[in-house]
C-alpha positions as CSV (number, residue, x, y, z in Angstrom):
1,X,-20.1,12.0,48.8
2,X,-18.3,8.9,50.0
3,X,-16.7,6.7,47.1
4,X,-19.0,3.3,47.2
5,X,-18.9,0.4,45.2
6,X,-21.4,-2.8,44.7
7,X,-21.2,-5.9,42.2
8,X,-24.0,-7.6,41.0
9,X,-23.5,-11.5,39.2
10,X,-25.6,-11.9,35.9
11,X,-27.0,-14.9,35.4
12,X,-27.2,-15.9,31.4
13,X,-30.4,-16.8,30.1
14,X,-32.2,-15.6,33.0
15,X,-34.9,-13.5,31.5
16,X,-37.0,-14.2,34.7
17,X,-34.2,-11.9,37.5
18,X,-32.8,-9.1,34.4
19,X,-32.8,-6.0,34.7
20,X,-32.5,-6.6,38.6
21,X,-28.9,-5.5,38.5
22,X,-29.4,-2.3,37.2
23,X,-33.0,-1.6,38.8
24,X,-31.1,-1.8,42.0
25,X,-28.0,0.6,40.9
26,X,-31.1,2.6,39.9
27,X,-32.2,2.4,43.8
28,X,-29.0,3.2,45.1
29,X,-28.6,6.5,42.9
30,X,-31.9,7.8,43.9
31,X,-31.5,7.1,48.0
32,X,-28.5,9.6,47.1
33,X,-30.6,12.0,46.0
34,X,-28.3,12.6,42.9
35,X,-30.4,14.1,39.6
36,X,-32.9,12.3,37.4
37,X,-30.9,12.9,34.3
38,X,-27.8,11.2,35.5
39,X,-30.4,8.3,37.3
40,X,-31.8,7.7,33.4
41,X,-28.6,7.3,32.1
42,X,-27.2,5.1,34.7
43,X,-30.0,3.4,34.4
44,X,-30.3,3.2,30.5
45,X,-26.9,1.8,30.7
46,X,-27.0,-0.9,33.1
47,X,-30.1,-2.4,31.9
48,X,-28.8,-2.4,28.5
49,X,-25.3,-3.8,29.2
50,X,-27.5,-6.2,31.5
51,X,-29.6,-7.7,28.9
52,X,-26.4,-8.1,25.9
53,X,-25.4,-10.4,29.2
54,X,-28.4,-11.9,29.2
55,X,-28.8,-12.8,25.9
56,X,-25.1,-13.3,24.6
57,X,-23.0,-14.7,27.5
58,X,-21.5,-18.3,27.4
59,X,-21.3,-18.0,31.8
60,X,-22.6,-15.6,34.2
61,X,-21.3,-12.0,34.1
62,X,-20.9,-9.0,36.0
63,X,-22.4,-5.9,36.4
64,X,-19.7,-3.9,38.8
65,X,-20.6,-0.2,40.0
66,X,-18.7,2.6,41.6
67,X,-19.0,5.8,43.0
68,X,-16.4,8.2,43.5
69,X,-16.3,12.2,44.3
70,X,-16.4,12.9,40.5
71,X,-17.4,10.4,38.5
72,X,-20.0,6.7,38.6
73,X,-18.3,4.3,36.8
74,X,-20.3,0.8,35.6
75,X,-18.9,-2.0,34.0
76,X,-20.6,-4.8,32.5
77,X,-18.3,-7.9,31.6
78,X,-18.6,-11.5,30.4
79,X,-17.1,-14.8,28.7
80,X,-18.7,-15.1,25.7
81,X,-18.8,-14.5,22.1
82,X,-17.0,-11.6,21.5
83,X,-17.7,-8.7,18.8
84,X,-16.5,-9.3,15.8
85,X,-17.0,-5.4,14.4
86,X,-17.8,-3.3,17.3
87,X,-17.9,-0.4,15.1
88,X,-21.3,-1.8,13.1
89,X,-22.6,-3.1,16.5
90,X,-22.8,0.1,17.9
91,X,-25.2,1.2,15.1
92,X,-28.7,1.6,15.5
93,X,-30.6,-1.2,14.6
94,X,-28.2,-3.3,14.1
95,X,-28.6,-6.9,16.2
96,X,-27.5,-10.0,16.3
97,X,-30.2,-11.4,18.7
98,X,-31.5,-14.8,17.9
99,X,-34.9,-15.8,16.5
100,X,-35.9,-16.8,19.7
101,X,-34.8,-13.5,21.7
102,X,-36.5,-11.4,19.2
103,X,-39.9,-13.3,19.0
104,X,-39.6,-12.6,23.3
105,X,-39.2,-9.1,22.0
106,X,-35.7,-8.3,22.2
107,X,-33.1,-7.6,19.7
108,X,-34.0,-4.2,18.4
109,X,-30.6,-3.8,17.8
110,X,-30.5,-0.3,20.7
111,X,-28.3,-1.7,23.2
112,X,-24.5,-0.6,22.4
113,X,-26.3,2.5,20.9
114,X,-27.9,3.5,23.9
115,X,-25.2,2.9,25.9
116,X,-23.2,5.1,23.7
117,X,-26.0,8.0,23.7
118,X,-26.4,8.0,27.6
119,X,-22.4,7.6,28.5
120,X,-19.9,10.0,29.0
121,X,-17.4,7.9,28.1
122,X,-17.3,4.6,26.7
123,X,-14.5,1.8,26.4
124,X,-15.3,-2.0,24.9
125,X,-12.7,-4.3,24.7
126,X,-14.0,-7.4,23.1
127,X,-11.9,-10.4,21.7
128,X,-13.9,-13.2,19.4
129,X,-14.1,-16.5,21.2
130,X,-12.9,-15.3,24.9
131,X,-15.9,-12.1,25.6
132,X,-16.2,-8.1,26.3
133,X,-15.9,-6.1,28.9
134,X,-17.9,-2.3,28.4
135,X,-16.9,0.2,30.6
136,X,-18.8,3.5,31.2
137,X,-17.9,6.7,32.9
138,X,-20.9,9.2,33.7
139,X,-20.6,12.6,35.7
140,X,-22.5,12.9,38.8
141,X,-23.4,16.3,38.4
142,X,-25.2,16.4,35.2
């Protein structure tokens, strides 16, 4: 397997073109025939990364993907608000979505736990006032 690499620009705010990032990492994995299990969490990942993005972002972010011999690596960065407590984001349920994302039916609070679930290894750096930057390591092989 050839290392390979794509980047995909997030547009904030742009509820109508999410998820398009990730749908089309999702493509990629499964023209390389690699398993369904690593596809869904890839997947899982992207999207949800996509969407905090989405909804949080003060500019455009990035959704950057690689594939190497041994492992797919995505990160998802941004200029925005930063996490204050990453610890109690990364809690089920726990969301700070506004009143107009949850009424479009977002903000279920699943995002940073999902991503932790589906990951093999996670990393956030996030610093209040400046953004984050989530970085995820999955194995190819299962």
């Amino acid at each position: 397997m050839a290392s390979l690499s794509r980047t995909f620009r997030i547009q904030k705010r742009d509820f109508t073109n999410a998820g398009n990032a990730s749908i089309s990492v999702k493509k990629l994995l499964k023209s390389l025939n690699l398993s369904a299990c690593v596809i869904r969490k890839v997947s899982i990942c992207g999207y949800e990364g996509e969407m905090n993005v989405v909804m949080h972002a003060a500019t455009d972010g990035i959704l950057a993907f690689e594939l190497t011999e041994k492992k797919i690596f995505l990160t998802v960065s941004d200029e925005g608000p930063g996490i204050e407590d990453i610890e109690t984001a990364m809690q089920k349920g726990y969301s700070t979505a506004s009143d107009e994302f949850r009424e479009m039916g977002f903000g279920a609070g699943m995002g940073l736990h999902n991503i932790r679930e589906n990951a093999d290894s996670l990393h956030i750096d996030s610093t209040l006032g400046a953004g984050t930057v989530i970085r995820m390591e999955f194995n190819p092989g299962g």
